[in-house]
Backbone as a chain_set.jsonl record, in Angstrom:
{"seq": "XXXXXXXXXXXXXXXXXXXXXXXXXXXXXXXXXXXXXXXXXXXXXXXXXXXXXXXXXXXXXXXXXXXXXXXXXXXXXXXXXXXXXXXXXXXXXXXXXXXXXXXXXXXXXXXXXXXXXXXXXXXXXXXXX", "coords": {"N": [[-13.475, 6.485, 12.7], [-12.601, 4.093, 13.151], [-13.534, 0.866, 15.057], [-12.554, 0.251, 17.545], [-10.397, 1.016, 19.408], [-8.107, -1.068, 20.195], [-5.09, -2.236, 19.078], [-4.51, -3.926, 16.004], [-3.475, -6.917, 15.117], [-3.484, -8.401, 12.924], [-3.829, -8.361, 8.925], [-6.742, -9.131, 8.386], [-8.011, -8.546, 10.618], [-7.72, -5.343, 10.613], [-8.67, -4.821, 8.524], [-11.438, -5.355, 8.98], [-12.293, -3.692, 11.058], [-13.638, -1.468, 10.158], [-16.589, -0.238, 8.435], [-18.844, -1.534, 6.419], [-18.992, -0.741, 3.519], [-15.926, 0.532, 3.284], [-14.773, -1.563, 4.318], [-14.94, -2.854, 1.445], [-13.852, -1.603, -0.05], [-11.074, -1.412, 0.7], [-10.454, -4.299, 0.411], [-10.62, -4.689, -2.018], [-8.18, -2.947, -2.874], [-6.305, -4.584, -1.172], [-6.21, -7.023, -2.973], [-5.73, -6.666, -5.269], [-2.775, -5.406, -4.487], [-1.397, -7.88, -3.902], [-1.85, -9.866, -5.573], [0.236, -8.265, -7.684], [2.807, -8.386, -6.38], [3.321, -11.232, -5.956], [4.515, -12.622, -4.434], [5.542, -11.531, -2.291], [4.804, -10.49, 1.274], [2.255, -10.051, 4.127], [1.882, -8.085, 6.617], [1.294, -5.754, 9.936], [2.545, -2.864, 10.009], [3.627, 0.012, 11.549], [0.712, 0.336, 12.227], [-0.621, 0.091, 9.924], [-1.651, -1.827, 7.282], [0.855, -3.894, 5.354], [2.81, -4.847, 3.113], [5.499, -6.946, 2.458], [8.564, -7.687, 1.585], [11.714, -8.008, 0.388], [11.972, -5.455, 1.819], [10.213, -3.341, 3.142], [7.572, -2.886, 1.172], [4.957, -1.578, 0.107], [2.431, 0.3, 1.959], [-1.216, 0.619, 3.153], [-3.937, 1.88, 4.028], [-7.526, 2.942, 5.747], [-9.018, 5.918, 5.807], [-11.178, 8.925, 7.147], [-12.16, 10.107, 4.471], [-10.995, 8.687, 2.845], [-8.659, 6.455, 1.09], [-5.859, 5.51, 2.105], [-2.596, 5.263, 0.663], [0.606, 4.189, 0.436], [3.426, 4.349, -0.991], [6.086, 4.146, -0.584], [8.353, 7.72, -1.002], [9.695, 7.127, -3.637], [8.284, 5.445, -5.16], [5.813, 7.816, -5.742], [7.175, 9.122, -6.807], [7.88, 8.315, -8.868], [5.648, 7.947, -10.254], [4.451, 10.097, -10.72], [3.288, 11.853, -12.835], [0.767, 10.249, -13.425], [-0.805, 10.322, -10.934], [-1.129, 12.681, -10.653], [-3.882, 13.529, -10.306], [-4.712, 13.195, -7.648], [-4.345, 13.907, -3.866], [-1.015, 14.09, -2.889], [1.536, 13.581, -1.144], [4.672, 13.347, 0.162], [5.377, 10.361, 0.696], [3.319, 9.413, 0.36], [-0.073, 8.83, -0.842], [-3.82, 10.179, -1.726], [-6.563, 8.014, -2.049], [-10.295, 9.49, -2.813], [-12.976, 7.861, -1.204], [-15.391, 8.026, -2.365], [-14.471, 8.109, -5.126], [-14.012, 5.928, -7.759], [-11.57, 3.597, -7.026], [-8.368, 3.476, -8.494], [-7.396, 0.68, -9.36], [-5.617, -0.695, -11.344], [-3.223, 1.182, -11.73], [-2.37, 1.003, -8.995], [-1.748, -1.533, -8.708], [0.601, -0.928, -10.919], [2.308, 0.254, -9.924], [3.217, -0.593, -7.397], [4.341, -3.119, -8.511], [6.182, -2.204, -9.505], [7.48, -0.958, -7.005], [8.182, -3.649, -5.845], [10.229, -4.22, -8.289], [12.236, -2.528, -7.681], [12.717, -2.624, -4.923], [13.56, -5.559, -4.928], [16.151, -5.072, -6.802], [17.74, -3.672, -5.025], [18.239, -5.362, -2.736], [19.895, -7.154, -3.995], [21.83, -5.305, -4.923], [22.887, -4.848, -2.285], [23.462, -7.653, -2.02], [25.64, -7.92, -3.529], [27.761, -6.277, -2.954], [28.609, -7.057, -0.295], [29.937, -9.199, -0.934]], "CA": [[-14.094, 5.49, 11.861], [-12.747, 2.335, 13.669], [-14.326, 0.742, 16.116], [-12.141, 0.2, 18.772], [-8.79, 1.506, 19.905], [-7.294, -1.796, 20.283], [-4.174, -2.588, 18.029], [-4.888, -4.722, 15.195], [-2.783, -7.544, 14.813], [-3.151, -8.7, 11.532], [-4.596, -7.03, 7.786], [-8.282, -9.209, 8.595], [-8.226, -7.231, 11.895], [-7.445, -4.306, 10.6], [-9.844, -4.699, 7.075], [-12.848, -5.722, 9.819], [-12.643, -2.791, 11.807], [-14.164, -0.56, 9.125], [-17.619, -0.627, 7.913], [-18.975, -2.646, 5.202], [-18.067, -0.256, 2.44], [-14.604, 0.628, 3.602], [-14.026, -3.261, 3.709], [-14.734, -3.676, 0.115], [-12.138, -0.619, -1.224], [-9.648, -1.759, 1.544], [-10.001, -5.658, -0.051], [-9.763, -4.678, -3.724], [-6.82, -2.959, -2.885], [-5.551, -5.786, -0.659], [-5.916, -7.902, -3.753], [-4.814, -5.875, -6.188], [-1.455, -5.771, -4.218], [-1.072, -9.189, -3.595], [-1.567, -9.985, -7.31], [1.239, -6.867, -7.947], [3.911, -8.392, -5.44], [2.619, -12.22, -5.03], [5.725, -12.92, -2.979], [5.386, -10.517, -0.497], [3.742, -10.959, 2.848], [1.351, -9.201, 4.425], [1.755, -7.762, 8.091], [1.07, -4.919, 10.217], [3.4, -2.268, 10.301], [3.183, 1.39, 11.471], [-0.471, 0.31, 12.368], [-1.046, -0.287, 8.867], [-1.87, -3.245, 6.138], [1.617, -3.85, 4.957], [3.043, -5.719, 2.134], [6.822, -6.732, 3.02], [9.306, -8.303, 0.388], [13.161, -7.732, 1.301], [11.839, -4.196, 2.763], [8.58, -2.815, 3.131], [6.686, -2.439, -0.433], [3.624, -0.761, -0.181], [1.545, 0.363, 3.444], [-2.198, 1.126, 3.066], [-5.006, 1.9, 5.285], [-8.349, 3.801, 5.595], [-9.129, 7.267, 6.766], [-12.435, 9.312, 7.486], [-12.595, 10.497, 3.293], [-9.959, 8.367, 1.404], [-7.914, 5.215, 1.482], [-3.976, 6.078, 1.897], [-1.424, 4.298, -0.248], [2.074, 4.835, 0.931], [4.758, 3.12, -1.882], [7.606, 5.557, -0.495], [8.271, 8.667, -2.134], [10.115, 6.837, -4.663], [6.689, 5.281, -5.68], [5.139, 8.659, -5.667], [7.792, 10.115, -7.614], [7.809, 7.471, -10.621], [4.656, 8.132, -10.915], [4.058, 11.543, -10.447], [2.046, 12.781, -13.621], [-0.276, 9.917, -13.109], [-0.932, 10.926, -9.493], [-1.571, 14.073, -10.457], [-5.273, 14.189, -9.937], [-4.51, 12.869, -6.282], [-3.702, 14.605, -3.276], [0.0, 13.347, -2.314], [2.724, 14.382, -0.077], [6.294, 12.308, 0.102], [5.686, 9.068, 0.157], [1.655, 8.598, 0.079], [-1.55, 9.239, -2.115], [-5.312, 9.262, -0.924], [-7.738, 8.195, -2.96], [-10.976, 9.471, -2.593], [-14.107, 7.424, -0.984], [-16.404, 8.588, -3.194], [-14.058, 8.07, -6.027], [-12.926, 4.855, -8.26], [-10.283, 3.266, -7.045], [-7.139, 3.202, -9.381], [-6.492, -0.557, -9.243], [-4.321, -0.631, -12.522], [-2.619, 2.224, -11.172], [-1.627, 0.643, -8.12], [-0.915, -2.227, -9.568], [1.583, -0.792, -11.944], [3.455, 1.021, -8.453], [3.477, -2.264, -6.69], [5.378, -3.742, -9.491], [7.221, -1.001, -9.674], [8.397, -1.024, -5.561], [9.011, -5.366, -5.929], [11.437, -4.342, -9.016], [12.806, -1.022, -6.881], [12.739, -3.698, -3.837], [14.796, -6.712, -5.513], [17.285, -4.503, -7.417], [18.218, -2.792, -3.93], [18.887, -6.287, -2.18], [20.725, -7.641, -4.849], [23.286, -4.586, -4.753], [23.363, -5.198, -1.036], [24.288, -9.016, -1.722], [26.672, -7.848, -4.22], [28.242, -5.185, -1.915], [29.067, -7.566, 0.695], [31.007, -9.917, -1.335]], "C": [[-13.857, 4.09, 12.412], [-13.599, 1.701, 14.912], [-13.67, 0.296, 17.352], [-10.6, 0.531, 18.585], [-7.232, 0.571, 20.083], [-5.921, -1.907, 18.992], [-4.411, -4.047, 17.398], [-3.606, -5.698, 15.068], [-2.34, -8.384, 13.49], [-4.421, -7.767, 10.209], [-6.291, -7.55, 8.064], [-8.503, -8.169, 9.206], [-9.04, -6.136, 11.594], [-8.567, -3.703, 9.499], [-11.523, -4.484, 7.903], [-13.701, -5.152, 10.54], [-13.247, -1.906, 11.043], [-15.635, -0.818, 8.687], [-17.792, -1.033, 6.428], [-18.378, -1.88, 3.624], [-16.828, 0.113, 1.989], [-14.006, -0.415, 3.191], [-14.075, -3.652, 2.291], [-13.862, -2.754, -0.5], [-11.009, -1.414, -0.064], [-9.388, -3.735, 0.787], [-9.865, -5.553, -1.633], [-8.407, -3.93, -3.77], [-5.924, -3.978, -2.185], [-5.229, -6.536, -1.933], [-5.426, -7.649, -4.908], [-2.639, -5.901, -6.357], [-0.73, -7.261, -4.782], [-1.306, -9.677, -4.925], [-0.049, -9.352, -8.059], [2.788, -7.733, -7.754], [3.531, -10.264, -4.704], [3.617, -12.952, -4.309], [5.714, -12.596, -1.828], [4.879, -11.182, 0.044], [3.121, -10.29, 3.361], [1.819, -8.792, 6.228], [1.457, -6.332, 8.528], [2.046, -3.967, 10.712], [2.854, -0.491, 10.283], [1.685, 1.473, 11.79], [-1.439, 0.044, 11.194], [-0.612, -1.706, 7.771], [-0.269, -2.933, 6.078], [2.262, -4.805, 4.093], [5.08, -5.843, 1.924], [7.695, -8.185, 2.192], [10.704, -8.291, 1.171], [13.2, -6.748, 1.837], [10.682, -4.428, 2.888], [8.728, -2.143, 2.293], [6.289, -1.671, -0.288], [2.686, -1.005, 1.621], [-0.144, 0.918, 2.553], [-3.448, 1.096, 4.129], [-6.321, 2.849, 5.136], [-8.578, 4.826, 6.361], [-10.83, 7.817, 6.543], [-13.109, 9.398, 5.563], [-11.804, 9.753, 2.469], [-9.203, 6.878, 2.282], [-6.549, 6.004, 1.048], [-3.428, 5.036, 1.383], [-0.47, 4.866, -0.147], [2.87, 3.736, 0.053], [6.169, 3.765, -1.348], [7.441, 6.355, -1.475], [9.202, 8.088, -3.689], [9.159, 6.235, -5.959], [6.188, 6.463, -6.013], [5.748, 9.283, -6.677], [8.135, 9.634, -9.161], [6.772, 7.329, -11.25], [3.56, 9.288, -10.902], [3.167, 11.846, -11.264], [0.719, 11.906, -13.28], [-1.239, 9.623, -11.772], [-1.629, 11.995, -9.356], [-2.616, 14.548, -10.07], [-6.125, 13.788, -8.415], [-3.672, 13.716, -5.09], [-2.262, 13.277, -2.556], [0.742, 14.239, -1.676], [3.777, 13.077, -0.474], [6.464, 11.059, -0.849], [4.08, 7.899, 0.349], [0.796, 9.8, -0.768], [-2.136, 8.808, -1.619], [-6.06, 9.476, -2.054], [-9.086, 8.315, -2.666], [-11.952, 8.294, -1.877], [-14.893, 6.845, -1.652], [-15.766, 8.216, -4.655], [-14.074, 6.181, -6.348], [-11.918, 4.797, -7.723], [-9.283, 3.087, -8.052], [-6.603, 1.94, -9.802], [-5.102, -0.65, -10.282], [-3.087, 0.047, -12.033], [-1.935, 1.48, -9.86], [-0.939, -0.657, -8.149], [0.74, -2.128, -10.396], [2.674, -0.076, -10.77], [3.501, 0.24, -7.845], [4.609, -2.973, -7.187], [6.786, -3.018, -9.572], [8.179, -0.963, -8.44], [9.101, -2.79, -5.815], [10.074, -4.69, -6.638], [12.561, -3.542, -7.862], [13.74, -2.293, -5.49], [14.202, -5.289, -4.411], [15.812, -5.749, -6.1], [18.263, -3.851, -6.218], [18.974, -4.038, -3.085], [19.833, -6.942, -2.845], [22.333, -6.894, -4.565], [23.745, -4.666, -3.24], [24.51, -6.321, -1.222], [25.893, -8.626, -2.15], [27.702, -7.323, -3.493], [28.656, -5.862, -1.285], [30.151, -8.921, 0.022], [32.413, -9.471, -1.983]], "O": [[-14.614, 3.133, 12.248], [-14.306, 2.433, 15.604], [-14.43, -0.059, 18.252], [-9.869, 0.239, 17.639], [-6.051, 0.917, 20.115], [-6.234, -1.46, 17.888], [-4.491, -5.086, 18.052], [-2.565, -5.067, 14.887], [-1.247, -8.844, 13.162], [-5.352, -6.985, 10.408], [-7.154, -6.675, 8.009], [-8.987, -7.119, 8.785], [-10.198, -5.84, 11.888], [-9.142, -2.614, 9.518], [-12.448, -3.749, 7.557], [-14.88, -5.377, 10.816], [-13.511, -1.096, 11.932], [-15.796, -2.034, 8.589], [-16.999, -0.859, 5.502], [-17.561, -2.373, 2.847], [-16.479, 0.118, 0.809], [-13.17, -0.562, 2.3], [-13.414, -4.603, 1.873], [-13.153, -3.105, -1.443], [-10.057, -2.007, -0.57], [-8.277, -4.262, 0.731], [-9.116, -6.243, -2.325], [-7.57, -4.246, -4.615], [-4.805, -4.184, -2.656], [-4.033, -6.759, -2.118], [-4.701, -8.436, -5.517], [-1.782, -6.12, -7.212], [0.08, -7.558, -5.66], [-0.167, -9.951, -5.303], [0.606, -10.004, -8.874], [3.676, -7.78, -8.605], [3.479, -10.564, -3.511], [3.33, -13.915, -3.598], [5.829, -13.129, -0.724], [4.448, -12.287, -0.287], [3.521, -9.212, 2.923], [2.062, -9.797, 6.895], [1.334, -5.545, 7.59], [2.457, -4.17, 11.854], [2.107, 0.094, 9.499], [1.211, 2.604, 11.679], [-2.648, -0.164, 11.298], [0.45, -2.313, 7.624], [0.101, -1.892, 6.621], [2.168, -5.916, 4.616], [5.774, -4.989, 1.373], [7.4, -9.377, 2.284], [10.793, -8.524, 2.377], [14.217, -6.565, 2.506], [10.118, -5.517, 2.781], [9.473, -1.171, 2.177], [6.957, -0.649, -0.447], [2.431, -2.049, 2.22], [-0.12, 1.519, 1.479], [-3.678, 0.179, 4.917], [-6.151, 3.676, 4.241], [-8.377, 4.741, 7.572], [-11.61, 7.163, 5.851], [-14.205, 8.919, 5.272], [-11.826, 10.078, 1.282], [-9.208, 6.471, 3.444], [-6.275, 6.756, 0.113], [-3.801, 3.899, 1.671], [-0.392, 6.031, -0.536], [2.937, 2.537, 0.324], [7.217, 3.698, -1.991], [6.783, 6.166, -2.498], [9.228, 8.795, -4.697], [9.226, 6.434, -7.172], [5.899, 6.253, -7.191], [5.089, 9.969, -7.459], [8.484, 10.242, -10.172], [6.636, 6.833, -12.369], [2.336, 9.325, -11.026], [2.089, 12.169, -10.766], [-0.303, 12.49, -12.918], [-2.187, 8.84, -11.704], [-2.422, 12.338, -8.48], [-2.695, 15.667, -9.563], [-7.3, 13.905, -8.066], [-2.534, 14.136, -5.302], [-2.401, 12.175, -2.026], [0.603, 15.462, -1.664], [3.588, 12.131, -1.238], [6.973, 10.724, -1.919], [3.806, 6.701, 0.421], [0.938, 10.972, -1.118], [-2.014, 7.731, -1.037], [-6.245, 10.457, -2.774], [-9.489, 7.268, -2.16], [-11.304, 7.292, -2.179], [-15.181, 5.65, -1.712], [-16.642, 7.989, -5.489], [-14.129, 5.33, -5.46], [-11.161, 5.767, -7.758], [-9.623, 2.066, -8.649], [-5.574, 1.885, -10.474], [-3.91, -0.665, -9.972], [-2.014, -0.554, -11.96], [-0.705, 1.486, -9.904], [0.195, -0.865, -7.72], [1.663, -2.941, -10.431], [3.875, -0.003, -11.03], [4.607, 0.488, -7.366], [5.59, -3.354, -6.547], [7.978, -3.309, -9.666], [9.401, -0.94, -8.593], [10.303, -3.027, -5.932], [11.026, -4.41, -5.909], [13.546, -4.088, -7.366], [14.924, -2.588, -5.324], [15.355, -5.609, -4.123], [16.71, -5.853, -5.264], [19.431, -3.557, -6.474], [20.145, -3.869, -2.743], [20.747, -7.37, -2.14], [23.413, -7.38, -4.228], [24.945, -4.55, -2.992], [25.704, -6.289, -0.923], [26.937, -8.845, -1.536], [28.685, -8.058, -3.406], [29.84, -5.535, -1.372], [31.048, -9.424, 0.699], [33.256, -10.32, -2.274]]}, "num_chains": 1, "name": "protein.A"}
């Protein structure tokens, strides 16, 4: 589906390489995030969009039938029943094409990794003093 092999250097790039319908689920979830987590930052990690707080939040990217959303499996697993009608593995979920996107839904697991995300650095800070 992309159009060239090169490595994308940033999420435009990476949003640009896709055809016109791709680009508009890959930017309502971009903005969705970035609403979710408006601290974060955006970069490219793993070859994918990435949304990066005191770790890495939330990865997403597009594939031939579905857009992938990777929150870690800790994401996946706090929100397991409402997942359910998504194919997942670990620490991603694809959402159909063809389907609605979830925004709310990813929304509410965004929020969910920032809290997950700050509560984890904190016990770091704490830890070291």
């Amino acid at each position: 589906m992309k159009k060239s092999m090169t490595p994308v250097t940033n999420v435009d790039e990476y949003i640009a390489s896709f055809p016109d319908e791709v680009q508009t689920q890959l930017n309502r979830v971009r903005a969705t995030i970035a609403q979710a987590a408006s601290s974060a930052e955006e970069a490219i990690k793993y070859g994918l969009p990435t949304f990066v707080g005191s770790e890495n939040l939330v990865h997403f990217g597009a594939f031939k039938k579905h857009i992938g959303f990777y929150p870690t499996p800790s994401g996946i697993v706090a929100f397991e029943s409402e997942l359910s009608g998504y194919t997942c593995s670990k620490g991603a979920v694809q959402f159909p094409l063809d389907q609605p996107l979830p925004l709310k839904l990813i929304a509410k697991i965004v929020k969910f990794r920032v809290r997950e995300a700050t509560m984890r650095a904190k016990s770091k800070k704490q830890a070291k003093h």
